[in-house]
N, C-alpha and C positions, 0 to 999 in steps of 0.2 A: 891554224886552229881557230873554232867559231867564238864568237862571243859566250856563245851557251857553255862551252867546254872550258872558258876559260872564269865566267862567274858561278859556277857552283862552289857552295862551301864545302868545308873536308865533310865527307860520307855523303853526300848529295847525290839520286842517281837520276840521268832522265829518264824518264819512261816513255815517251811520246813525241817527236817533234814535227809543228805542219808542214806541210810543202806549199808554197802559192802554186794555184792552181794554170794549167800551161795558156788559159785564156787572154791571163796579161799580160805573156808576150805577143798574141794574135792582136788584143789588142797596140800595142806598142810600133809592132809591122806594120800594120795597115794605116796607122797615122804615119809613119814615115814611108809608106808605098804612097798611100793619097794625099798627104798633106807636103811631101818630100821634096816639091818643087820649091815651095817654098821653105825658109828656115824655119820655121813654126813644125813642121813635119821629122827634123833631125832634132828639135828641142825637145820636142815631145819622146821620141824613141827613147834618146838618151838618158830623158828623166825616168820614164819608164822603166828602163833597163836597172839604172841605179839603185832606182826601189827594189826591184824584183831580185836583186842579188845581195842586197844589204839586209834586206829583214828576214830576221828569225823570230820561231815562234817557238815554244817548249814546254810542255808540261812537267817538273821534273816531282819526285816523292811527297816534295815539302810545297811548292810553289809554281805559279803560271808566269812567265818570263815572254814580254813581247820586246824587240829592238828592233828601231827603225834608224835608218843613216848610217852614214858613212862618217863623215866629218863632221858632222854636228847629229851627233849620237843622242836618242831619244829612248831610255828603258824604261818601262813600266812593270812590276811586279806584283803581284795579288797571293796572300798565303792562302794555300788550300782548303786552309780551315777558314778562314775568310769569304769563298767565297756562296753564294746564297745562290745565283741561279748560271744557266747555260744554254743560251736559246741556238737555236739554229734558225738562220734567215735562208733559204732559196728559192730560187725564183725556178719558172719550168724549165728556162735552159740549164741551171744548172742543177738540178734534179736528173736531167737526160743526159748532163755531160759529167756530173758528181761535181761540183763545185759549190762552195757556199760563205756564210760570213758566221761567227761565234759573236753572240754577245752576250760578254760574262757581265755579271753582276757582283759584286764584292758586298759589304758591309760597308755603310756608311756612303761615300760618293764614289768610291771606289769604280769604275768598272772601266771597258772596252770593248770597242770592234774589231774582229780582226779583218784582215784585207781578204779576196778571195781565197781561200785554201782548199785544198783538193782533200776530198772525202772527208768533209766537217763530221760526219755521224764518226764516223770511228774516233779521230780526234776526241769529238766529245767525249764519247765513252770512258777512254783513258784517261782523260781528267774527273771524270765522276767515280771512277775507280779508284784514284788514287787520293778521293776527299777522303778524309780522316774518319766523319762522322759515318759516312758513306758506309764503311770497312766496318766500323762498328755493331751496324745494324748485322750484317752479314753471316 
């Protein structure tokens, strides 16, 4: 069971959740294919790897839920109605390859980046969907 599945409150639904995008493992390979002779090349994969299987990201009805790590777990939360803006960072590769970074803006100091995730436009949409104020206008 994911962390996302296991921190919703009773009636909480997700709506959305990112996928990192498959370029962090290309990246990850190729530091332990070129770097692999030495240990610097197996450290780097492994931490890599680490991240890319420990972090979730989830837009659920009420709230934007990021978690990073394994054993020294890292969540950060932002309420929906909290949050103020949603930018989308990418660059031309990942325009050509769909990959990109969110940065939300919360209320107050509130905010985050997320790490590469695959199709940030949709992503986004779902969380501006399911802003509160958003629904109201509508």
């Amino acid at each position: 069971m994911s962390y996302m599945n296991k921190a919703l409150a009773p009636g909480e639904v997700i709506r959305a959740q990112a996928r990192l995008h498959w370029v962090l493992w290309l990246r990850a390979w190729a530091a332990l294919i070129v770097l692999g002779i030495v240990i610097i090349g197996i450290v780097i994969f492994v931490r890599q790897a680490i991240f890319n299987l420990t972090t979730e990201i989830a837009a659920t009805d009420r709230r934007l839920i990021r978690k990073l790590g394994f054993l020294e777990r890292r969540v950060m939360d932002i309420g929906l109605e909290n949050i103020e803006s949603v930018n989308i960072d990418q660059d031309f590769w990942g325009t050509i390859f769909g990959y990109g970074r969110l940065s939300i803006h919360g209320t107050g100091d509130q905010s985050f980046i997320t790490p590469l995730i695959a199709d940030p436009v949709t992503f986004r949409r779902e969380i501006e969907a399911a802003m509160p104020e958003r629904n109201k206008k509508d």
